[in-house]
N, C-alpha and C positions, 0 to 999 in steps of 0.2 A: 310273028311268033309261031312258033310250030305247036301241032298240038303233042300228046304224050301216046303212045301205046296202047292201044288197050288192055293189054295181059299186066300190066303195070302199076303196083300199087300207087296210091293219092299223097301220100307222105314218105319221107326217107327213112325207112327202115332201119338203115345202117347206124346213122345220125341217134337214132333213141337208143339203138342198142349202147353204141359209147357211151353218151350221155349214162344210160341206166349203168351201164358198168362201172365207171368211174365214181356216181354216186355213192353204189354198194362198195366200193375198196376205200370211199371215204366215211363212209359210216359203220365200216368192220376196224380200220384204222383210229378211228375217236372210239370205238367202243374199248377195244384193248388199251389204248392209252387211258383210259378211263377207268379200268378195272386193274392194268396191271402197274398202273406208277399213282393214281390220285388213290383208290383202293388200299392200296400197299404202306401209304405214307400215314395214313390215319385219318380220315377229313376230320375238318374244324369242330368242335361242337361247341354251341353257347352257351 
């Protein structure tokens, strides 16, 4: 097995950005669906 570079960071950089990006467009995506259709419709109250 070969070793790594040394200028080279220890983890994939690129890999967390996606990951972190895809997170954030699904948690701005439930937030709006949240406020502009469940908001909207009146919630439940007991």
């Amino acid at each position: 097995m070969s070793d790594m570079p040394a200028g080279l960071p220890k983890h994939p950089i690129g890999t967390f950005a996606f990951v972190g990006a895809y997170v954030a467009l699904f948690v701005l995506a439930w937030f709006g669906i949240y406020i502009y259709i469940f908001l909207a419709r009146q919630p439940v109250t007991p």
